[in-house]
Structures are given as C-alpha cells and as structure tokens.
MDAnalysis code that builds the backbone (N, CA, C; Angstrom):
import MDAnalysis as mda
import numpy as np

u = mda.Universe.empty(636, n_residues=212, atom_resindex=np.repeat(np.arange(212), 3), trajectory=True)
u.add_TopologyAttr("name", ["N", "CA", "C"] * 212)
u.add_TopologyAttr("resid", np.arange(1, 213))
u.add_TopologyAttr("resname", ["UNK", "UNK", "UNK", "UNK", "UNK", "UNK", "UNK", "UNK", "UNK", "UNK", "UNK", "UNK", "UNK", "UNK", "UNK", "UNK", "UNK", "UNK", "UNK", "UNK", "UNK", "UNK", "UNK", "UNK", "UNK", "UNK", "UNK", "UNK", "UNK", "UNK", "UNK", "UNK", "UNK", "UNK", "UNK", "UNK", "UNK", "UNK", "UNK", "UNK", "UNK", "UNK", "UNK", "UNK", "UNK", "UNK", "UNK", "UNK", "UNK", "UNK", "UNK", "UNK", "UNK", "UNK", "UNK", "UNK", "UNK", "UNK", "UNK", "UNK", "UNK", "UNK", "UNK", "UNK", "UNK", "UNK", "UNK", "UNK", "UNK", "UNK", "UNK", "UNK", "UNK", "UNK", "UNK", "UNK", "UNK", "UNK", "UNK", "UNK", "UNK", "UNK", "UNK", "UNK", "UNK", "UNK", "UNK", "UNK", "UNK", "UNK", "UNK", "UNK", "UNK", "UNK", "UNK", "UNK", "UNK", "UNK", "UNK", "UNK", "UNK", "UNK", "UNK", "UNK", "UNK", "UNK", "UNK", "UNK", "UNK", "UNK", "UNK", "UNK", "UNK", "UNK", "UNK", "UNK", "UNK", "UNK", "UNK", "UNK", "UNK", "UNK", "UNK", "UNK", "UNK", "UNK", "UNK", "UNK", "UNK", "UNK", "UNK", "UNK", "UNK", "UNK", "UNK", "UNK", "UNK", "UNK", "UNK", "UNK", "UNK", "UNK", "UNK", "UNK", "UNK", "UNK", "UNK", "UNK", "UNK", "UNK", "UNK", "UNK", "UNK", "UNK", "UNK", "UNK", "UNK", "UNK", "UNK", "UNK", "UNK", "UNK", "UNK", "UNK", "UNK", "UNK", "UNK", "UNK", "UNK", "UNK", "UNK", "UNK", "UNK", "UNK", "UNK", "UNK", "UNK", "UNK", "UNK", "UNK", "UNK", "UNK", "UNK", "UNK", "UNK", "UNK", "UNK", "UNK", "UNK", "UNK", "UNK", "UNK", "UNK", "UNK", "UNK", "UNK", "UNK", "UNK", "UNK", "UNK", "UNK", "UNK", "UNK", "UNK", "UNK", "UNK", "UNK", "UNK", "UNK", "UNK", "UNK", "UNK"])
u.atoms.positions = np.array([
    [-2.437, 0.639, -8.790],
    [-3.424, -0.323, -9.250],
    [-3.165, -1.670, -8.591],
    [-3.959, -2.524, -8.372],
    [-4.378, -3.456, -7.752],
    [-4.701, -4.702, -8.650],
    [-4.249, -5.353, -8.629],
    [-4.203, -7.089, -9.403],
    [-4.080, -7.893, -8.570],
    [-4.956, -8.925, -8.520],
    [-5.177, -9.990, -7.462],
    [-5.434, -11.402, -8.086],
    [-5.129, -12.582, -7.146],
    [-5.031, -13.743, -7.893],
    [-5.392, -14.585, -6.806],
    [-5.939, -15.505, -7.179],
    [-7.323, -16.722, -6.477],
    [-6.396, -18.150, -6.909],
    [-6.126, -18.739, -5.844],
    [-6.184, -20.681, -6.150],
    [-7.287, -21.022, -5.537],
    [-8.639, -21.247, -5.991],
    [-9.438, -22.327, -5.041],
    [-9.112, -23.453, -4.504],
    [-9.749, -23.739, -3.824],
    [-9.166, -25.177, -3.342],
    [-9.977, -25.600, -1.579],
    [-9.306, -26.716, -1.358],
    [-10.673, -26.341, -0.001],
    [-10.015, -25.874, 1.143],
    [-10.597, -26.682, 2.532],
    [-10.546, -25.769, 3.923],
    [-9.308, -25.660, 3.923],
    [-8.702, -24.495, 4.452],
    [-7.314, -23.992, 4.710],
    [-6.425, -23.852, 3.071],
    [-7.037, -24.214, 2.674],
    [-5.955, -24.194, 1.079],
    [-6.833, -23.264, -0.066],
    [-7.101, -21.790, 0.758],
    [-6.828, -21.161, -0.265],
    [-6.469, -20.004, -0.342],
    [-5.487, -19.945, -1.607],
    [-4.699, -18.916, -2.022],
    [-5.078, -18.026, -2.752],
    [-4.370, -16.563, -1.913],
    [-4.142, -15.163, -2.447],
    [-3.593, -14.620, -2.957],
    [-3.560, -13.660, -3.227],
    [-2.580, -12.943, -3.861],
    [-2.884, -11.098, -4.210],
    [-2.354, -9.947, -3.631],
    [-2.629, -9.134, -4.177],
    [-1.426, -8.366, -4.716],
    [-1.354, -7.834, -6.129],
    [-0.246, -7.357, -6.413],
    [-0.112, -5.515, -6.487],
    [0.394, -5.150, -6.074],
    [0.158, -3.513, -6.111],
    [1.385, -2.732, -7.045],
    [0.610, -2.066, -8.172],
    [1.544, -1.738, -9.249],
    [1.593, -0.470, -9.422],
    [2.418, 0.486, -9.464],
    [2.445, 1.865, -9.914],
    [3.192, 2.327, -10.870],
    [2.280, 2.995, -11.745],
    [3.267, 3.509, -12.781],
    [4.524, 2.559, -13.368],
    [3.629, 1.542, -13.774],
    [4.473, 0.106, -14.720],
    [5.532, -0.532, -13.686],
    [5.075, -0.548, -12.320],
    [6.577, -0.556, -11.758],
    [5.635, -1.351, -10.382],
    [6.237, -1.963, -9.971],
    [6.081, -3.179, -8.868],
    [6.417, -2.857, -7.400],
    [5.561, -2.477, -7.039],
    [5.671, -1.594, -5.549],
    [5.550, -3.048, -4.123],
    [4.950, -4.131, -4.424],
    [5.050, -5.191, -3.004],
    [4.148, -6.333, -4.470],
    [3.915, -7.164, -3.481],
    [2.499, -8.369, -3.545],
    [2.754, -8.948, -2.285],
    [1.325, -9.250, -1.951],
    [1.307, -9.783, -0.660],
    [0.649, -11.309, -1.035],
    [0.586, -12.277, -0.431],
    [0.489, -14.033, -0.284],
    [-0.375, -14.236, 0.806],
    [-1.117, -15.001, 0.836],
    [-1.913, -15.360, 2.030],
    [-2.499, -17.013, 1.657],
    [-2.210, -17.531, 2.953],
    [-3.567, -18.604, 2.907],
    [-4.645, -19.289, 3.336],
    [-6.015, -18.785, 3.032],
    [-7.279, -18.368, 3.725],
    [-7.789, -19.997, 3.812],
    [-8.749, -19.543, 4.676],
    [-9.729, -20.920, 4.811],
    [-10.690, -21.497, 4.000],
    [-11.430, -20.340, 3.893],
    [-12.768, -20.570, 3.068],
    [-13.013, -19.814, 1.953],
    [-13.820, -19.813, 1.345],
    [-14.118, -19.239, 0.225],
    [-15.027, -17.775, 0.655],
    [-15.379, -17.771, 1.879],
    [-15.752, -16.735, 2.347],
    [-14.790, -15.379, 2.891],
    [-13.655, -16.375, 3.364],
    [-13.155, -15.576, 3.824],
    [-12.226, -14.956, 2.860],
    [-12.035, -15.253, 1.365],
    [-11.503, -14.652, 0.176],
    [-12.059, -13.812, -0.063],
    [-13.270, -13.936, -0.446],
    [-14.117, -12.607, -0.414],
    [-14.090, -11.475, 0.386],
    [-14.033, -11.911, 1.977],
    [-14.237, -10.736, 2.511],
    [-12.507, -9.948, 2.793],
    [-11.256, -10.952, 2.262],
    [-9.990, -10.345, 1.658],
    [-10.254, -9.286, 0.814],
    [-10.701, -10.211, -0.342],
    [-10.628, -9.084, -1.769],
    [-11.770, -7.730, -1.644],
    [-12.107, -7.968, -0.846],
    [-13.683, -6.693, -0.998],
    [-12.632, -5.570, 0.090],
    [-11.995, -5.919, 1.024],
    [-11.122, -5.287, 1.764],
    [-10.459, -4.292, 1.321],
    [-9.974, -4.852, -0.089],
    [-8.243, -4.402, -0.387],
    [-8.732, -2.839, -1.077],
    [-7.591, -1.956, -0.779],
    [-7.830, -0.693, -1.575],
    [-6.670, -0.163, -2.386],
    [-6.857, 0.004, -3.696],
    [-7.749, 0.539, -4.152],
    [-8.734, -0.571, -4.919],
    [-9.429, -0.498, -5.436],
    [-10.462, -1.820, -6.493],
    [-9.628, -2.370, -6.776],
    [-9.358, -3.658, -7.003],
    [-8.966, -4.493, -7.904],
    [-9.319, -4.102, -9.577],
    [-8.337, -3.887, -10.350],
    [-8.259, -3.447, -11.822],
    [-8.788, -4.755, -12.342],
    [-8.343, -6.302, -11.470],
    [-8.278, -7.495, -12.468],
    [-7.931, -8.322, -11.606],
    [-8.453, -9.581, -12.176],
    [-8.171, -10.568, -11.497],
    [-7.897, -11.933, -11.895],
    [-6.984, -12.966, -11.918],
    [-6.504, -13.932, -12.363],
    [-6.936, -15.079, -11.412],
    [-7.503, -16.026, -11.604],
    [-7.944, -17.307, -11.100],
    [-8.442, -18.572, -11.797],
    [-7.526, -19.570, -11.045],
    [-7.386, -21.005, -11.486],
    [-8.454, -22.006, -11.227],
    [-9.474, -21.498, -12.121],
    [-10.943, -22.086, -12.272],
    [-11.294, -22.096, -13.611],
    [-12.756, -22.650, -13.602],
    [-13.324, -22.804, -14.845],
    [-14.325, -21.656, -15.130],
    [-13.542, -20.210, -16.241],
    [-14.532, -19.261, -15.769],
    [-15.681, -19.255, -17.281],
    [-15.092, -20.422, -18.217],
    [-16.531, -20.718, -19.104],
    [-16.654, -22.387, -18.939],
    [-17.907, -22.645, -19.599],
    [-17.984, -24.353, -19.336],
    [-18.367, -24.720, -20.783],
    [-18.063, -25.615, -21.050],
    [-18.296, -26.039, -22.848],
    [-19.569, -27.944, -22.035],
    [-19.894, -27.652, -23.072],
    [-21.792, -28.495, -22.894],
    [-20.946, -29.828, -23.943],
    [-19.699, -29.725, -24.643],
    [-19.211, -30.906, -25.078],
    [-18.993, -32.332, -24.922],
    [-18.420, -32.872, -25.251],
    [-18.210, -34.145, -24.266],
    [-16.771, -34.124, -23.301],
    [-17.068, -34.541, -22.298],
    [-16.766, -34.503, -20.504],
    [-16.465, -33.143, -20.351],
    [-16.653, -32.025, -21.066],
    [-16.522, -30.927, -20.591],
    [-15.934, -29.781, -20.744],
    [-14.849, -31.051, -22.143],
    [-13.326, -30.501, -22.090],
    [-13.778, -29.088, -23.057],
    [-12.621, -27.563, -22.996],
    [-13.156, -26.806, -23.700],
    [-12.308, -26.329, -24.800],
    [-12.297, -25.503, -25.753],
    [-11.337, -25.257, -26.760],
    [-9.787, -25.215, -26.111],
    [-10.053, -24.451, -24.787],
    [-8.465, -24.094, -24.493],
    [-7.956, -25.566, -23.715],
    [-8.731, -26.259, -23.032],
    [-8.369, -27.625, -22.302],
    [-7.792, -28.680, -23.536],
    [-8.277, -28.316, -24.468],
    [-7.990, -29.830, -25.646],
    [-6.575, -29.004, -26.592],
    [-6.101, -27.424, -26.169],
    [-5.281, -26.872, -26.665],
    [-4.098, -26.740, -26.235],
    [-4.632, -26.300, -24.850],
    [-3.456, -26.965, -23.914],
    [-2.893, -28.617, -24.093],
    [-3.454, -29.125, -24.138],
    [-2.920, -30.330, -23.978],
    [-2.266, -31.167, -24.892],
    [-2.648, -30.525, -26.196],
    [-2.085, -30.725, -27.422],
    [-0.471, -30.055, -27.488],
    [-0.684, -28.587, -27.139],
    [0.163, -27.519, -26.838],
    [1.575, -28.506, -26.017],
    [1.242, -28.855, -24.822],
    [2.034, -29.079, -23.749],
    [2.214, -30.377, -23.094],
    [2.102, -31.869, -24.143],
    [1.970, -33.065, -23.833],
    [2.641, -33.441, -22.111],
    [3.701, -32.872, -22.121],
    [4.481, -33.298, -20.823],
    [3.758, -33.345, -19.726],
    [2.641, -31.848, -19.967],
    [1.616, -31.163, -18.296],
    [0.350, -31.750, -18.609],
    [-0.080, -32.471, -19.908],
    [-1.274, -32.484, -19.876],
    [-2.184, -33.144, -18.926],
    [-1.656, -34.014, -18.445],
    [-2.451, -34.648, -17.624],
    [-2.970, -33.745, -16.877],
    [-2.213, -32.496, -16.319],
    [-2.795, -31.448, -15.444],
    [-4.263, -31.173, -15.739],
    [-4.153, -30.851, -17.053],
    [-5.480, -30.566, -17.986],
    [-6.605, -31.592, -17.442],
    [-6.995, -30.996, -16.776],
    [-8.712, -32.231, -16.383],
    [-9.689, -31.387, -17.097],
    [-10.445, -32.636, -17.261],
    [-11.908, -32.705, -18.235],
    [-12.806, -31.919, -16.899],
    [-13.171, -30.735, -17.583],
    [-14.199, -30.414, -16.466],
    [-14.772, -31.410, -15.608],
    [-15.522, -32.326, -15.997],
    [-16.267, -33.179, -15.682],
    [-15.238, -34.229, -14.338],
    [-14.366, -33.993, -14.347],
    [-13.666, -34.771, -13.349],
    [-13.353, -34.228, -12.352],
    [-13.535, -32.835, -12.234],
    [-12.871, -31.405, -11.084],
    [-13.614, -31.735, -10.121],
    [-13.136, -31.635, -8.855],
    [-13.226, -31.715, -7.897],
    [-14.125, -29.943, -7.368],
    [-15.060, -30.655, -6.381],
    [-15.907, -28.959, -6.399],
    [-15.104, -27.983, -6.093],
    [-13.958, -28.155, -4.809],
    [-13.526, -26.979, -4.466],
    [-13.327, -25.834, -5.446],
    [-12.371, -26.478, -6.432],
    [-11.766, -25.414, -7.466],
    [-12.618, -24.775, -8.019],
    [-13.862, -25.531, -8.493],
    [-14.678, -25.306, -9.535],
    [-15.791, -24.142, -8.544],
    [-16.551, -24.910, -7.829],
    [-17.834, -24.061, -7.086],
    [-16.836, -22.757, -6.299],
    [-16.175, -22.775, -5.804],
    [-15.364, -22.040, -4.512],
    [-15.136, -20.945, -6.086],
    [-14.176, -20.778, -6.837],
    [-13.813, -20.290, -7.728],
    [-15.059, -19.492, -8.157],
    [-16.112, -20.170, -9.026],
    [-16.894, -19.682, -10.002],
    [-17.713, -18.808, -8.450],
    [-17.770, -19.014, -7.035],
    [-18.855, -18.278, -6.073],
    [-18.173, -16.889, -6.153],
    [-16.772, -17.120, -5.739],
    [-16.233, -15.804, -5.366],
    [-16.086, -15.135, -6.989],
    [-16.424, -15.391, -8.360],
    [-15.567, -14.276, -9.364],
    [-17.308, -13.834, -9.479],
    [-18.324, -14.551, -9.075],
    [-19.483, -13.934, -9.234],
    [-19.755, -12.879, -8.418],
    [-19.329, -13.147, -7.100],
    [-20.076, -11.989, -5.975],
    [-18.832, -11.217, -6.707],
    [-17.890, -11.030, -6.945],
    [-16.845, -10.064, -7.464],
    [-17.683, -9.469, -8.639],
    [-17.686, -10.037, -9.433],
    [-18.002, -9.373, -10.318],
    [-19.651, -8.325, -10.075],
    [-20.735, -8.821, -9.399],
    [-21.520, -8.424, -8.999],
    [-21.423, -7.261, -8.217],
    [-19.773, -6.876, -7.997],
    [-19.677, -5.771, -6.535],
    [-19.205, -4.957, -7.697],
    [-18.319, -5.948, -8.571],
    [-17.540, -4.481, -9.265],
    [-17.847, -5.224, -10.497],
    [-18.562, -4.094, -11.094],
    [-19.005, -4.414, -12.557],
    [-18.120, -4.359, -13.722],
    [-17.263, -3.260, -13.742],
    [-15.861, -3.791, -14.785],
    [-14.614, -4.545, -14.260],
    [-15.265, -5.316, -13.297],
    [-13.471, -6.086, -13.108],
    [-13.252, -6.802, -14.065],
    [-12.090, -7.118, -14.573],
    [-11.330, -7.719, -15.479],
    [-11.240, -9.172, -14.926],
    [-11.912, -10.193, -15.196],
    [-11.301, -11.200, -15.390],
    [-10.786, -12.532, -16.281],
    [-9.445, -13.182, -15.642],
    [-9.112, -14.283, -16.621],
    [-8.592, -15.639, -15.612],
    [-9.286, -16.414, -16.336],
    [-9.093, -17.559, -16.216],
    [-7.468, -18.103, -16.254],
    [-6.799, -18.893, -15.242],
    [-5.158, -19.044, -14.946],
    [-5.160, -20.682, -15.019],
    [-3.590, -21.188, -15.213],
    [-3.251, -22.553, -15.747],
    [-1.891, -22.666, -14.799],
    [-2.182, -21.964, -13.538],
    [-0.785, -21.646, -12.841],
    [0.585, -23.017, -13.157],
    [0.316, -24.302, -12.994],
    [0.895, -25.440, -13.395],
    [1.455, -25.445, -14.968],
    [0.331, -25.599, -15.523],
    [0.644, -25.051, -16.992],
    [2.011, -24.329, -17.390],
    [1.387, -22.940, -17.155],
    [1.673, -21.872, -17.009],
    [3.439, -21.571, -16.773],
    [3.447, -22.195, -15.477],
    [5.136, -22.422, -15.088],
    [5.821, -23.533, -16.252],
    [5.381, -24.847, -16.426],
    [5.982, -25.314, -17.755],
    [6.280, -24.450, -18.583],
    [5.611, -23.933, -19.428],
    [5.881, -22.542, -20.380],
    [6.882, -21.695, -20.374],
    [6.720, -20.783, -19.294],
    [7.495, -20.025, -18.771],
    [9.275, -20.811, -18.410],
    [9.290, -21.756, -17.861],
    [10.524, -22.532, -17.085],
    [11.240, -23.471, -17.307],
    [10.001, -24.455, -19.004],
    [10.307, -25.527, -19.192],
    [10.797, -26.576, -18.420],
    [10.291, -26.841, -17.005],
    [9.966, -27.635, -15.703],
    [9.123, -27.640, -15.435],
    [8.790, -28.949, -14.825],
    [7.769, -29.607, -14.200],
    [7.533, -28.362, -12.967],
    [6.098, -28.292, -12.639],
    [5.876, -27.780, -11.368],
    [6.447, -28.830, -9.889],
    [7.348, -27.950, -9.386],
    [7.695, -28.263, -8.241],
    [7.820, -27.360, -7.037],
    [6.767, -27.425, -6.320],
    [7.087, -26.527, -4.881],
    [6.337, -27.198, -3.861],
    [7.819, -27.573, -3.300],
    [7.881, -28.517, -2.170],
    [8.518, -27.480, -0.736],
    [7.753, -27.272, 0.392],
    [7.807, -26.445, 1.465],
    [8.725, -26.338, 2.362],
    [9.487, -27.832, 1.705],
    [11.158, -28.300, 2.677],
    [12.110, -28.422, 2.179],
    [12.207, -28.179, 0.455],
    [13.472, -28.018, -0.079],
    [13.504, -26.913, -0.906],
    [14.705, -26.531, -1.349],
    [15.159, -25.742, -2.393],
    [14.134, -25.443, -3.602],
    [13.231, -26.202, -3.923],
    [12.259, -25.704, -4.946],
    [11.513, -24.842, -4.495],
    [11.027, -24.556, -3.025],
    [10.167, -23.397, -2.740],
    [11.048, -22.171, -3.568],
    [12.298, -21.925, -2.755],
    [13.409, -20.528, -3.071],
    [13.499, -20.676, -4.620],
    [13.755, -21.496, -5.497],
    [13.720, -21.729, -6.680],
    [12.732, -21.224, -7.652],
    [11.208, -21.729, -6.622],
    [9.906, -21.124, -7.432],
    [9.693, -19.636, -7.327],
    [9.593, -19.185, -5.943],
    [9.768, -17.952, -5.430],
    [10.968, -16.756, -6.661],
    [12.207, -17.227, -6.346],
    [12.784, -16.460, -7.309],
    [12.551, -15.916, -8.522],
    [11.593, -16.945, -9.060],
    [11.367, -17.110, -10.132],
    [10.204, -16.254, -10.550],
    [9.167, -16.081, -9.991],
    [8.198, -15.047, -9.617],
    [9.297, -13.601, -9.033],
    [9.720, -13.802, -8.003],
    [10.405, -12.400, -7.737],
    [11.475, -11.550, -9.489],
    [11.392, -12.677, -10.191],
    [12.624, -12.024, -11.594],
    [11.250, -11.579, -12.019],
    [10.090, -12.219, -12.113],
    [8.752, -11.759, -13.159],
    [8.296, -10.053, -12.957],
    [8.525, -10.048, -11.296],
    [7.378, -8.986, -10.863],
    [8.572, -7.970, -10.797],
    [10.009, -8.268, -10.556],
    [10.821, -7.190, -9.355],
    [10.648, -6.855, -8.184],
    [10.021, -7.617, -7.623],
    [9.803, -7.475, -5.812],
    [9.919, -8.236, -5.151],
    [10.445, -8.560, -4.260],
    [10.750, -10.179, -3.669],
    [8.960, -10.431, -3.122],
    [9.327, -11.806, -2.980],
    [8.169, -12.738, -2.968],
    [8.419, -13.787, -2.064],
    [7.323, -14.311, -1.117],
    [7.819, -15.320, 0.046],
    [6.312, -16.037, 0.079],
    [5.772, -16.838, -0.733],
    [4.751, -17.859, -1.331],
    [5.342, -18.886, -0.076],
    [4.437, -19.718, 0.707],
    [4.941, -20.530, 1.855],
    [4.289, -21.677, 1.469],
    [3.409, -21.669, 0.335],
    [2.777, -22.916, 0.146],
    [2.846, -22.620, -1.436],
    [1.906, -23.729, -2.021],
    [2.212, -23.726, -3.415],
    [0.349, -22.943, -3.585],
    [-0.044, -23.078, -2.978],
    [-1.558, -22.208, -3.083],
    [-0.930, -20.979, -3.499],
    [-0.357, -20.035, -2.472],
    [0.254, -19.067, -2.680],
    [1.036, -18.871, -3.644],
    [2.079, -19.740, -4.425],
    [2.245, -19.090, -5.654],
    [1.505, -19.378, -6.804],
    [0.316, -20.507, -6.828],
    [-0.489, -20.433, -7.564],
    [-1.484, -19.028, -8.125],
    [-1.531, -18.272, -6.670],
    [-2.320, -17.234, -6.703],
    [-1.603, -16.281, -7.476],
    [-0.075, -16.047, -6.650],
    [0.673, -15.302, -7.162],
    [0.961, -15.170, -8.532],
    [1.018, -16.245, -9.068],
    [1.257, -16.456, -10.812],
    [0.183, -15.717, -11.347],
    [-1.093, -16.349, -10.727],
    [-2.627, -15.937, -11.494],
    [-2.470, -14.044, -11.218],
    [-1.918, -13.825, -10.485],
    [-1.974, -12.362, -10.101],
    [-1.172, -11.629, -11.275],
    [0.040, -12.446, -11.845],
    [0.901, -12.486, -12.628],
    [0.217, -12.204, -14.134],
    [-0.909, -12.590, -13.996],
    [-1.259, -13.232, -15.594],
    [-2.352, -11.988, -15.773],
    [-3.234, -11.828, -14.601],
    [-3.826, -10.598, -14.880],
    [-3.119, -9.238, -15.237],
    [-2.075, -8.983, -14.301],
    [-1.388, -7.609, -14.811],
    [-0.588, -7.859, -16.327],
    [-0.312, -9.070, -16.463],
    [0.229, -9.306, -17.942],
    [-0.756, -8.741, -18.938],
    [-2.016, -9.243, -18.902],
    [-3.404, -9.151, -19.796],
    [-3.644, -7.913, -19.366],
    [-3.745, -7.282, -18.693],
    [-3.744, -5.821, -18.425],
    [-3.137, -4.982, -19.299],
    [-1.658, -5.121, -18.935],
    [-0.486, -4.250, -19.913],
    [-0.377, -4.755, -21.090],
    [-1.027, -5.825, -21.644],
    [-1.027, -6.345, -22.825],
    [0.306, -6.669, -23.330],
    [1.032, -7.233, -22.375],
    [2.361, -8.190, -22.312],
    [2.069, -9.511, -22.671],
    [0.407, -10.372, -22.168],
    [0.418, -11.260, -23.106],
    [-0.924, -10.740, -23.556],
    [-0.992, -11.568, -24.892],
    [-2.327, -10.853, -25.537],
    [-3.067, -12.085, -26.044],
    [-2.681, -13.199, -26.093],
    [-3.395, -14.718, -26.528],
    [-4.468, -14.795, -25.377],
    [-5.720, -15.206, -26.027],
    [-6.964, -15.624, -25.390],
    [-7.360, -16.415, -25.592],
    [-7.145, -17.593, -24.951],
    [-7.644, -18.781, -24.966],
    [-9.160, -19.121, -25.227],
    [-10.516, -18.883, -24.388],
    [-11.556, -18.545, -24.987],
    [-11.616, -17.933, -26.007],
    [-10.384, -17.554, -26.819],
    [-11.190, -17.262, -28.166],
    [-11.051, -18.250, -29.328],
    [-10.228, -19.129, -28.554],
    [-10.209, -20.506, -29.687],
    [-11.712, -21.176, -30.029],
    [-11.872, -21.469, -31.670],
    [-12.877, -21.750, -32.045],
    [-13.301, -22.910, -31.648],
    [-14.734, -22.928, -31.323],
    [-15.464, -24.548, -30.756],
    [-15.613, -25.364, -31.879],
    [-15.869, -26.496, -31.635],
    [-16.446, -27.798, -32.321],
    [-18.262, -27.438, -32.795],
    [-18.681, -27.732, -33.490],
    [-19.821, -27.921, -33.674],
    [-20.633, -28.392, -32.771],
    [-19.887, -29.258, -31.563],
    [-21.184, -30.205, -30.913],
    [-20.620, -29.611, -29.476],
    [-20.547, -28.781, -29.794],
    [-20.284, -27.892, -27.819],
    [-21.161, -26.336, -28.261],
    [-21.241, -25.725, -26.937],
    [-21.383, -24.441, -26.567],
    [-21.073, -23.637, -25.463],
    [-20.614, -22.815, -25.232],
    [-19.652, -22.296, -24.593],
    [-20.550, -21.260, -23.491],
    [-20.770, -21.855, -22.531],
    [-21.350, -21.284, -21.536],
    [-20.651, -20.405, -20.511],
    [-21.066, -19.434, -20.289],
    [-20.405, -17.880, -19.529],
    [-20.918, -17.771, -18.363],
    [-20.754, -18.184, -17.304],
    [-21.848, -17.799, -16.143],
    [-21.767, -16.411, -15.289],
    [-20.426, -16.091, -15.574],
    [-20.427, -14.964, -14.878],
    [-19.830, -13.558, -16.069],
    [-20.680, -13.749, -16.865],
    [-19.930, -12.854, -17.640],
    [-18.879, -12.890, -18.790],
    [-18.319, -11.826, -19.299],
    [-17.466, -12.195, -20.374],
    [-15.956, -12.071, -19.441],
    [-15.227, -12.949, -19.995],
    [-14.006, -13.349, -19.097],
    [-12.636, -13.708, -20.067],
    [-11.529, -13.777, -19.406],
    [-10.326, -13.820, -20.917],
    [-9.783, -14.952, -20.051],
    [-8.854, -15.609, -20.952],
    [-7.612, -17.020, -20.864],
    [-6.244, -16.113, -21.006],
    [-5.975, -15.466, -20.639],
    [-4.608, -15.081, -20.983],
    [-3.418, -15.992, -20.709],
    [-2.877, -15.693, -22.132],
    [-1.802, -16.722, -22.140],
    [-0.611, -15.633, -22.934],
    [1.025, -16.282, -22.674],
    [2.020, -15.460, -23.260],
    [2.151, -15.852, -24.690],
    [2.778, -15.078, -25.258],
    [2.879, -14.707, -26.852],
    [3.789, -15.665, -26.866],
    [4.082, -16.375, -28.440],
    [5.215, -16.945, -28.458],
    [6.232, -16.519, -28.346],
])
C-alpha cells in the first residue's frame, strides 16, 4: 500500500513524499522536490499501486468565520501556545499553500474516488511529537536530527534534503497513522461556533491528529 504526502508551496518548493507499506511493515519512502503543482500531480498519478491516502499541509475545509480561522486552527493554538503563531488565519495564507494544495487533492480526488484524505500541521505536528521547535536547517546537524527522527517513526531510513521534504514526509506519516488507526483524533470534527460554516470543497476529508 501506498501513502503519500504533499507540502505546497511555490516554484521549486514542492514537497513529496511516497511511503510504501506492506503488511504493517515499512518497505522504503521516497522524498522529492518538484516544481510545480503540475508536476505533483503528474508524480502522484504515476505512482503504483493507488495511493490508499494522502496527507497534506493545506486547508482541506474553510470556515466562512471571522478571518477564517477554523475549529481546529483556534484548537491548535490554544492546544500549543509555543507554535501558535504557526497557526495562520486562513485569511492571511499565502496562495501557494492554499490554491496549489486544494488544485492537486481535487484532480486527486476526481481520479480516485475513495482516496483518503487528511489535512497535516507538519510544524505543529513535530512540536507534539518532539517537544521542539521545528528546526531543519540544510547545513547543520538538525537536518540528521530531523531525519532520524522520522526514520525511528517509519523504520526505514530517510534522507529529506530540504524541509519541504520532510514536511511531506511527516504528512505521509499522518496518513498511514489515520489509516491504521494509530491516531484516531479528527480535528474537523471539533464543534463550530454559531457564526461560521464549514465549507468542504473537495469532499469529506479528516485532521488527523495523535491520541494523547
């Protein structure tokens, strides 16, 4: 089975990830970092066998609230004061992440009608997991540091050359988690405010996050 993971982001900065799993057990993942948002697509439509799932660090619902923010953005941030700033108000995102992200999980989802997807907090995410700040820097010891750290998750060594790449890699991380139901918290399922609504554009989609 096949689990794959998306960083949007723009020209030259964006990250892949495909993880290949057999029988509960961690056979490679491969890292890449593509140009365009086109050329992700024509990655992931490549890979064989289907992608089971897919993890990416976008906005895969939008809340109509004020600036944007959504149950899991105002949860996180409550959750994780140290990273919050990470936490941006929809309304402040920069297109890459957002348009590049939401183009490719649509034509995905449009090719393959049960793919699994969830929405990733790769930054986040590593706080949680590491209780450290995200650091992966391409000329010191925090690359091998971050890397390792992913290689203890999966059991397969891992060689992420940019931080796109282990962004992806994590998100790749989070889908086979939500898969095997290793984590089972869903962020979209935190209850809204009265004065939002929770818009789906591509479908029904999960937040997977780890258990306490």
């Amino acid at each position: 089975m096949i689990f794959v993971g998306y960083d949007p982001g723009g020209n030259g900065k964006q990250g892949v990830a495909a993880l290949d799993i057999d029988a509960g057990r961690t056979k490679s993942i491969v890292v890449k970092t593509l140009f365009s948002a086109e050329h992700v697509l024509d990655w992931f439509l490549k890979l064989s066998p289907t992608p089971q799932a897919i993890g990416v660090d976008t906005l895969t619902n939008w809340s109509t609230g004020p600036s944007g923010l959504r149950p899991a953005d105002r949860w996180l941030r409550e959750k994780y004061p140290e990273v919050a700033g990470s936490v941006m108000a929809s309304n402040s995102l920069y297109g890459a992440m957002s348009v590049n992200g939401m183009a490719v999980l649509k034509e995905l989802r449009d090719k393959y009608s049960n793919l699994v997807i969830t929405e990733t907090h790769p930054k986040v995410l590593h706080f949680h997991l590491c209780k450290q700040q995200f650091d992966f820097n391409e000329s010191d010891d925090s690359k091998s540091r971050m890397n390792k750290f992913l290689e203890d998750q999966l059991g397969t060594p891992v060689d992420c050359q940019t931080d796109h790449e282990w962004d992806a890699a994590a998100s790749a991380l989070a889908a086979y988690r939500w898969h095997s139901r290793k984590w089972i918290n869903d962020l979209h399922l935190l209850p809204r405010s009265d004065k939002e609504r929770s818009i789906q554009p591509c479908g029904s989609t999960h937040y997977a996050w780890p258990s306490e």
